[in-house]
N, C-alpha and C positions, 0 to 999 in steps of 0.2 A: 379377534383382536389379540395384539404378544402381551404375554404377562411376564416375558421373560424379558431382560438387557438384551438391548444387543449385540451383535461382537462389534467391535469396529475400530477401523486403523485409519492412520491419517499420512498424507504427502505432503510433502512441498520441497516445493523447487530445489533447493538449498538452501544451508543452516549454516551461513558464516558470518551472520551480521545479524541485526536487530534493529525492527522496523515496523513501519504498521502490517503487513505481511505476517512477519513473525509474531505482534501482535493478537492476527486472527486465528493463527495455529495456536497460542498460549490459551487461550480463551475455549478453544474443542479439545485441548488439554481438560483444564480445568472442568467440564462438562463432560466426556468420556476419561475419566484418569488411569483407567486400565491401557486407552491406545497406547499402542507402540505409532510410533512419528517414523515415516519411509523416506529418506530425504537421497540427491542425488551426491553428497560432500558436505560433511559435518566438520565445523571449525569451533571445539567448544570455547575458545579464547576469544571468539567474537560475539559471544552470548551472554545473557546476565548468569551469575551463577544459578538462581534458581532457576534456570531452565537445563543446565548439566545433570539431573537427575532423573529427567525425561528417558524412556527408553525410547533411542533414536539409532536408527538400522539405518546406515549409510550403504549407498551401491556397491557395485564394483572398482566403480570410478574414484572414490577414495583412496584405492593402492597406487594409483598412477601418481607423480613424481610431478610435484607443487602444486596438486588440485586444491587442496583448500585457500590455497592464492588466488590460482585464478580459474576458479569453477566455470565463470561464465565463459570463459574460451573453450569449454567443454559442452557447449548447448547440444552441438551438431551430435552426440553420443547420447543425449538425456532421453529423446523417445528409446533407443534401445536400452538402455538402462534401468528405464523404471518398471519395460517389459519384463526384466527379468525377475522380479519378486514374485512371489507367490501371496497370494490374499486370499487362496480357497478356505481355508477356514474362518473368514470373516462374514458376517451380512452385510455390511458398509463399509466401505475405502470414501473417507471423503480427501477431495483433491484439492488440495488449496493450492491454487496454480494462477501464476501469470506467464509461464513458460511450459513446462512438460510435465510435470509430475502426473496431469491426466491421463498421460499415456500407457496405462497400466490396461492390463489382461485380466478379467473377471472371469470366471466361470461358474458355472451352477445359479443359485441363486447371488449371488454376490453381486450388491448393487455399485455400481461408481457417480456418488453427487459431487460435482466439481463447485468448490465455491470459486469463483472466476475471481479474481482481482480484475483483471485485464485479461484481452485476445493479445498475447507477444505483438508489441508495438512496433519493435525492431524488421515483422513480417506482415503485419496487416498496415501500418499508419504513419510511421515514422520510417519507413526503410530508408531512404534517401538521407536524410539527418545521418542515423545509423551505419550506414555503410561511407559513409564519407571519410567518417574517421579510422576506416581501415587500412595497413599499409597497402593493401592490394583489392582496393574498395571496386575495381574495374572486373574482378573477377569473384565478386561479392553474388553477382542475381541468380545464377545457375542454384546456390549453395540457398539462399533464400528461397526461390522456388519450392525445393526440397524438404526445409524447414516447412513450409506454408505445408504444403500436400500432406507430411506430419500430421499437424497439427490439426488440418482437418477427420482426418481418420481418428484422429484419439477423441474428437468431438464430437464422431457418430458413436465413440462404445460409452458418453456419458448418459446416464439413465435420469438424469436431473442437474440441470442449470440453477444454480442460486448465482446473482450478481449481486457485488457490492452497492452499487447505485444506477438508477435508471438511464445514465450516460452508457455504462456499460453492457446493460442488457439491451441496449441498440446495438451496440457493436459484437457484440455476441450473436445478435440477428444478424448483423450486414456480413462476421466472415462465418457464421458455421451454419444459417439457415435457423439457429433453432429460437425458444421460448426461455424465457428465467424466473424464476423468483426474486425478488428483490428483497436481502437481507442486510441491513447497514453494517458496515463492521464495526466492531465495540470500541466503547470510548470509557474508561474509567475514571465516571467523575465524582467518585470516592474520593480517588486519590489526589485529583487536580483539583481545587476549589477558591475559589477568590482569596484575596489576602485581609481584607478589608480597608486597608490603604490606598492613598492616590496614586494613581498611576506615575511612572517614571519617565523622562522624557527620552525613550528610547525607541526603536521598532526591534521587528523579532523576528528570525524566520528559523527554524528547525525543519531539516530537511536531508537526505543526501544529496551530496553535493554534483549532480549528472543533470547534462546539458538539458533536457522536457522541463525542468523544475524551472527555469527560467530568473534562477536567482542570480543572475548577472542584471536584470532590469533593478532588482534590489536595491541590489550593489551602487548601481551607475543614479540612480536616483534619489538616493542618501544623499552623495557626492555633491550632483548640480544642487539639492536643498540645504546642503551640512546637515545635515542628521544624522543622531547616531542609529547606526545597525549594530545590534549581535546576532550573530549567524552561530549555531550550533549545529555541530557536521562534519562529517569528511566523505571526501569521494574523489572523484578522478579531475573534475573542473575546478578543486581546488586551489591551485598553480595558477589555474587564465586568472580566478574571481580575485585572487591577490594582487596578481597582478595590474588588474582594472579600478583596484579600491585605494579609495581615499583614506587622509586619516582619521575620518569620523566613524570607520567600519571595526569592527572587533572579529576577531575569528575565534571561536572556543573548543573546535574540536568537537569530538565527542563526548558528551556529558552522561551519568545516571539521571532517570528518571526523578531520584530524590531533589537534584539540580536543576532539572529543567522545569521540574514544576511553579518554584517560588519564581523563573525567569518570566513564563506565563503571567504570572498575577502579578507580576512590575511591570510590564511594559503597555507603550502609551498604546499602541495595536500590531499583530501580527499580522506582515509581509507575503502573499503568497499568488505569487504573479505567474505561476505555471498552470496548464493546463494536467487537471490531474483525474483519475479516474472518482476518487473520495477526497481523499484526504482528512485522514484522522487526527494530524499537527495540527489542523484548524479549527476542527470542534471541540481540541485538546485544550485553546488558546481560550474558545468563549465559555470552556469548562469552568477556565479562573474567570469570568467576568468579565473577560479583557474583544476589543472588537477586531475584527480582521478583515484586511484589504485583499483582494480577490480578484482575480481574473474571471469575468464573467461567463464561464464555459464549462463543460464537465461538472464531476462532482458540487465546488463550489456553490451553484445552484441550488442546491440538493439541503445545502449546509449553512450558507451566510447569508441571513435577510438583510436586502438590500436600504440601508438608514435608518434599521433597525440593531440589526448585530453587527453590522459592517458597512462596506461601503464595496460596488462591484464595479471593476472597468472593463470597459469594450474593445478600447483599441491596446494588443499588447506590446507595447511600447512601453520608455521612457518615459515619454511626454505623459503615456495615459495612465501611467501610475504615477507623475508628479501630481495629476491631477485630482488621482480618487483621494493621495494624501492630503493634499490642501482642500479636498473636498468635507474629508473628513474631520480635519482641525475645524471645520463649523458646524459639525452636527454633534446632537448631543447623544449620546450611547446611554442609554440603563446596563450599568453591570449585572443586574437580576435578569434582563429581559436575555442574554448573552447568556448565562448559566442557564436559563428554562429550555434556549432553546437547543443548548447541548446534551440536555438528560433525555432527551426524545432518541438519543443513540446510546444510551449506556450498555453496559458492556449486558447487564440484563436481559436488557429486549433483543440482545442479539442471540445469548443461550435461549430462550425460550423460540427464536423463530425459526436458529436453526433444529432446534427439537422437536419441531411442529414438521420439517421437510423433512426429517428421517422419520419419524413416523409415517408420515404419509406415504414416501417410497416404497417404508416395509410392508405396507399395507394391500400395495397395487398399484401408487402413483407413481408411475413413470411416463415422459413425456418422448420417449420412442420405442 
């Protein structure tokens, strides 16, 4: 048995923004505080401040000329890029990946645990969505192919699969063959907590603002109800969601966590009609007490009892989120039962289980 720390360094994908993603990186932060953070384009202007004091080793791909703009038009470079670090002086590189960061080179003992968010959706599930909106979407499959063939090779030199939630550790089976662990990602409900006050008659959705998240049904279903939505957020379907919203919609931008939290604990329930791998904005929301409407799929499952903490719809649609709403205007929610069932993911039980997987790795357990 080691009586010694271990060494270990951390990836992800990119560090231009802040998310539940980043989230799970801050949290193996906070649990290894010596890692250095491997990341493909560091934009510390997109970060809260206390994470700028992280030692964070950007690629190569940060000299090239507007990458911290637009990192993601940089995926096609990210397997070779993250090959080029060196980790031999580590025992663990954990990969916090929904993209490449996995793709790294171990040698010697040096283990690689990929905590998976996701299998890159853009190449295992959504390509068609995804490539549609390219200018030259016709000569998009060739480049995907390429991407996929990647991505599988960086998922034979993973020595341990952790997923985020049991949605993903299927699809982690259907594109790379292998097994996972299931570790929830962390919810801090320290910090979010009820208000003690009645609810506000508003909905809520927090989210980036990109086409899977499906908050245009939101949008469009405030609208035919008149109800208010406030949407916290920015992203690239910003422009469509304005353009389709009523004036009972609010758009806030990107908010601090000190702001979003009191938004949680006012609002009458949180909106979230995408299909998602987890989704931490929602066990964020029953943190404060408050219930959430849900697209019956993915994660969600995993996370909102159905006419207990929320309310889940089947068909995703308009209509079938007019419906979970008015479905829900007649049920009655316990704001206790909504907080009990978010501290089942605190950010707690997420260090201890991923601390139980690196142990076990160092040990012997590796799953190829």
């Amino acid at each position: 048995m080691r009586t010694e720390a271990p060494r270990v360094a951390i990836t992800t994908d990119w560090l231009t923004s802040f998310g539940g993603g980043e989230r799970v990186v801050e949290q193996l932060v906070g649990l290894y505080p010596s890692a250095p953070v491997y990341t493909s384009v560091f934009d510390p202007s997109g970060v809260p401040d206390r994470l700028r004091s992280w030692d964070v080793r950007p690629s190569a791909l940060q000299r090239l000329p507007g990458a911290r703009r637009y990192s993601r038009a940089l995926l096609p470079l990210m397997p070779w890029a993250f090959r080029q670090f060196d980790f031999s002086r580590y025992d663990v590189v954990i990969t916090a990946s929904s993209a490449f960061s996995k793709s790294i080179e171990t040698r010697g003992g040096t283990k690689n645990i990929c905590y998976c968010h996701t299998p890159p959706r853009y190449i295992w599930d959504l390509t068609r969505e995804y490539t549609a909106r390219l200018p030259l979407s016709s000569a998009a499959g060739p480049m995907i192919n390429w991407l996929r063939q990647r991505d599988q090779i960086a998922a034979r030199q993973v020595h341990r699969f952790v997923a985020n939630s049991a949605y993903v550790a299927e699809r982690i089976g259907r594109a790379y063959g292998r097994t996972a662990t299931i570790v929830h990602p962390p919810v801090d409900t320290d910090r979010i907590r009820p208000s003690g006050s009645p609810a506000e008659d508003f909905f809520l959705v927090v989210a980036r603002l990109v086409p899977y998240k499906r908050i245009d049904l939101a949008v469009r279903a405030c609208g035919v109800l008149n109800r208010k939505l406030v949407i916290v957020g920015t992203g690239p379907e910003e422009r469509r969601l304005r353009a389709i919203a009523g004036p009972t919609v609010q758009f806030c931008g990107a908010l601090p966590d000190s702001a979003v939290g009191p938004l949680y604990a006012r609002c009458k329930a949180f909106l979230f009609p995408g299909c998602e791998d987890f989704g931490i904005s929602a066990v964020e929301a029953q943190s404060a007490g408050r219930p959430v409407i849900a697209f019956g799929r993915g994660g969600a499952i995993e996370t909102v009892v159905d006419g207990s903490t929320g309310v889940l719809f089947d068909e995703q649609s308009v209509d079938g989120l007019i419906a979970a709403i008015e479905r829900l205007d007649h049920t009655e929610i316990d704001p206790a039962a909504c907080r009990r069932n978010a501290i089942r993911f605190d950010a707690s039980i997420f260090q201890t289980g991923m601390r139980e997987v690196i142990d076990a790795v160092l040990e012997g357990g590796v799953d190829h």
